[in-house]
N, C-alpha and C positions, 0 to 999 in steps of 0.2 A: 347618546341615542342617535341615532342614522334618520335624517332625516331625506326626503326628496322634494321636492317643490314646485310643478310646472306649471308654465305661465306661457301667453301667447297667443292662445286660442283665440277664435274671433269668427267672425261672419266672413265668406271672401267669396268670391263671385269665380265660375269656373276659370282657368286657365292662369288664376293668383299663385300667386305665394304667402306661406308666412312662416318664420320661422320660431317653434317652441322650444323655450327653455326647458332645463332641469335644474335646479339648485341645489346640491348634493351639501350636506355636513355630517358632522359624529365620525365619520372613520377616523380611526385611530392611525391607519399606513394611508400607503398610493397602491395599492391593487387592488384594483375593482373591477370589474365590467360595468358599465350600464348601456340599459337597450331601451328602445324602444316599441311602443305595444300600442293597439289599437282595439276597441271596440265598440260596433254599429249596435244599433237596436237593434235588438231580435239577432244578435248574430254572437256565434265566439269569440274570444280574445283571441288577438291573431298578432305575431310575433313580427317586428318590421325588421330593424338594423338595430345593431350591437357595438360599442365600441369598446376595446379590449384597454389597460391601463397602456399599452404600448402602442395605443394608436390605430391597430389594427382592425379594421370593420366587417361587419359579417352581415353579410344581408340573408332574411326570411323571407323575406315575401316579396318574391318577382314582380308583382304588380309596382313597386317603388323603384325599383332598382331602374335605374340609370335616372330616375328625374329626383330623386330624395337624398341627403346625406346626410351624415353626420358628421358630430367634431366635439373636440374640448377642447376649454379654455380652463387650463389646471389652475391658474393664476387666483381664477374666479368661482373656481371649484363649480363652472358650469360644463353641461351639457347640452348643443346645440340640434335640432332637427329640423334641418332644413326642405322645406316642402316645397316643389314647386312642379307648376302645372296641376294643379289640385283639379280634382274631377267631385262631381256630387257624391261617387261611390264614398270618394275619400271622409266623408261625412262621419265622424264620429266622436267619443272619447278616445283623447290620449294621454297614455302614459308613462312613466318612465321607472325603472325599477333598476336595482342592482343586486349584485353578488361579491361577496369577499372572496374574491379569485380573479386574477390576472387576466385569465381567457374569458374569452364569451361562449356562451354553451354553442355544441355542435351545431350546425346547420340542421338536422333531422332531429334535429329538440324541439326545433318551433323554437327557442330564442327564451322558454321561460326557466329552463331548467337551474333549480339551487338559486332561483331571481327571492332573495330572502325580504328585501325592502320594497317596499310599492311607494308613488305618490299620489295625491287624490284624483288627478286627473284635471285635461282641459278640453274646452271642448272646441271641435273643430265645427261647422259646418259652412258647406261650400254649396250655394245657391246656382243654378243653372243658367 
């Protein structure tokens, strides 16, 4: 059974960082994607960054892009999302989800496409 696990979340006052986990188990290979996914109150699930089994990162959502990244650590069968410069916008659940495939869905997927596994989420909020 595929499980995901994220951890991390916390209180963090603007201009912090923090950085959340994903704990992935059950695959049976190393080809995966996992991305990462956000959702405010009152708002959509909105599709962040993606990291492909080969390392390769896809970002969704320009509002992260250049202050957010990702990363694995295969060893530990985690996944890393690294946040920084948080803004109150950034206020929400996150979460982390994967696909048995190699690639991470197209850019103009929004990042959830074929995302078969979800975890429960953690929650971010970022105080002003």
């Amino acid at each position: 059974e595929v499980q995901l696990v994220e951890s991390g979340g916390g209180l963090v006052q603007a201009g912090g960082s923090l950085r959340l986990s994903c704990a992935v188990s059950g695959f049976t290979g190393d080809e995966y994607a996992i991305g990462w996914f956000r959702q405010a109150p009152g708002k959509e699930r909105e599709g962040l960054l993606c990291i492909s089994s080969n390392n390769y990162i896809t970002y969704y959502a320009r509002s992260v892009k250049g202050r957010w990244t990702i990363s694995s650590d295969n060893a530990k069968n985690t996944v890393y999302l690294q946040t920084d410069s948080l803004k109150p916008e950034d206020t929400a659940v996150y979460y982390c989800a994967a696909r048995e495939f190699w690639m991470c869905p197209a850019v103009g997927s929004g990042g959830d496409h074929d995302m078969a596994y979800w975890g429960k989420g953690t929650l971010v909020t970022v105080s002003s």
